[in-house]
C-alpha positions, -999 to 999 in steps of 0.1 A, spaced: -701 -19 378 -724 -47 387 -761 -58 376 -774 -41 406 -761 -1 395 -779 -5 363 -819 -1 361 -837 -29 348 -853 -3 317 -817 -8 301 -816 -49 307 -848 -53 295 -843 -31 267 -833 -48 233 -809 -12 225 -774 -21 221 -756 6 244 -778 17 268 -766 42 290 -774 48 323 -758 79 345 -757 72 383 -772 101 402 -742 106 421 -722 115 391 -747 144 379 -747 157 412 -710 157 413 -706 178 381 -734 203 384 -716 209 422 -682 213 398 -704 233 374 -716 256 402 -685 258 421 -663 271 386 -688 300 383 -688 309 421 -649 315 412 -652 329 389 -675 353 402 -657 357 435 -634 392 440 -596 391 440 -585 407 471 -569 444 463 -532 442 458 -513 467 477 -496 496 455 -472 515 471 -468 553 449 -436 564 440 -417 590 457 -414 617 429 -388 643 432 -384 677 414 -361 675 383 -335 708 389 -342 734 360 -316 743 338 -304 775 336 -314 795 306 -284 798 275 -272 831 271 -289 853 241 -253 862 229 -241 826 215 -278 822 195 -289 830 166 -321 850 160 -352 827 157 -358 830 117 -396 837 114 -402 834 77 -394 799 79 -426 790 95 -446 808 67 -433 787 39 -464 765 30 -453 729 34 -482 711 16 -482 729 -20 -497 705 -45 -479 705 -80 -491 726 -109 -513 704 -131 -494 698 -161 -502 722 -194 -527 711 -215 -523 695 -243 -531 709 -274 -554 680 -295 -544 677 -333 -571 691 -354 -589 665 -372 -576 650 -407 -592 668 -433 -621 648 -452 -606 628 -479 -607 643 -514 -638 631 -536 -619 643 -569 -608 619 -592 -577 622 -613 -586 604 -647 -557 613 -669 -527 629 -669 -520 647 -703 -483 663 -716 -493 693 -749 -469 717 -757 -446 717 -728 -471 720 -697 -489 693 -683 -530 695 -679 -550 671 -656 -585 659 -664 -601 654 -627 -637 643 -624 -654 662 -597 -688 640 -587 -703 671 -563 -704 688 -596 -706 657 -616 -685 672 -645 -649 667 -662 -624 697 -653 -592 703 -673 -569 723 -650 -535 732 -651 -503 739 -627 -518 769 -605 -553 765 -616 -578 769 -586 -605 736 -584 -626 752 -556 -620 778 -533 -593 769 -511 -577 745 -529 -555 747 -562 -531 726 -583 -494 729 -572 -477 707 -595 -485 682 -618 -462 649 -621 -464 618 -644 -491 597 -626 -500 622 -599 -509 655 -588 -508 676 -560 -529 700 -543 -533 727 -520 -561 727 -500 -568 750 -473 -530 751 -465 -520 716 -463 -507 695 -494 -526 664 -510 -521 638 -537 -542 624 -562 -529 597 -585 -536 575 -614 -556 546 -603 -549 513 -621 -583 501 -624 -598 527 -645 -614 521 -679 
């Protein structure tokens, strides 16, 4: 490239790396440019197809009714998508009976039976009761041991015992 191809804007110019296109290149590309989408653009011509000769397949002749069996039509009425049964439900536990509020204060051994002194703070009084002795409806003394009791109450079996820590 000599002096004479660039313009004297990019000599004068104090830009490091001036560039300057010639004409002839643009016009070269957008002719490129323009000549890639005329291609592109332009219709293939139509390949010839040639259609296949198609012949008739021969039919088979029909089997004999005597070697099959009869065509089983309760097969076909069997439901294929049955969803399982949903499993049985369970049965929740009943709740735990509320704890006892009685309070089993001593445990005393006269003339061959042992008596209990529980303190009952609903009734906020002392009760002295015995092996079979009913505390409240529903729920009576079964047996009375050293150091602990049991009830009954309303069908299930409970135990009191001797706390430690009392007075």
């Amino acid at each position: 490239m000599s002096d004479t191809d660039i313009p004297q804007a990019c000599l004068d110019s104090p830009q490091v790396g001036c560039t300057h296109v010639p004409r002839s290149l643009i016009a070269a590309c957008a002719s490129a440019v323009t000549f890639c989408a005329a291609w592109t653009a332009w219709p293939l011509a139509p390949e010839p197809v040639t259609a296949p000769a198609l012949t008739a397949i021969p039919e088979r002749p029909a089997p004999s009714p005597a070697g099959l069996d009869p065509l089983d039509m309760d097969a076909f009425r069997v439901p294929i998508w049955v969803a399982p049964p949903p499993p049985p439900a369970q049965h929740k536990p009943d709740p735990p009976p509320p704890p006892l509020r009685l309070r089993l204060l001593a445990i005393v051994h006269e003339s061959g039976h042992n008596v209990a002194a529980i303190y009952d703070p609903d009734a906020d009084r002392v009760r002295i009761v015995g092996e079979g002795q009913a505390l409240s409806p529903g729920c009576t003394v079964e047996a009375i041991a050293p150091g602990a009791i049991t009830l009954r109450d309303s069908g299930a079996l409970r135990t009191l015992t001797l706390r430690e820590d009392q007075p």
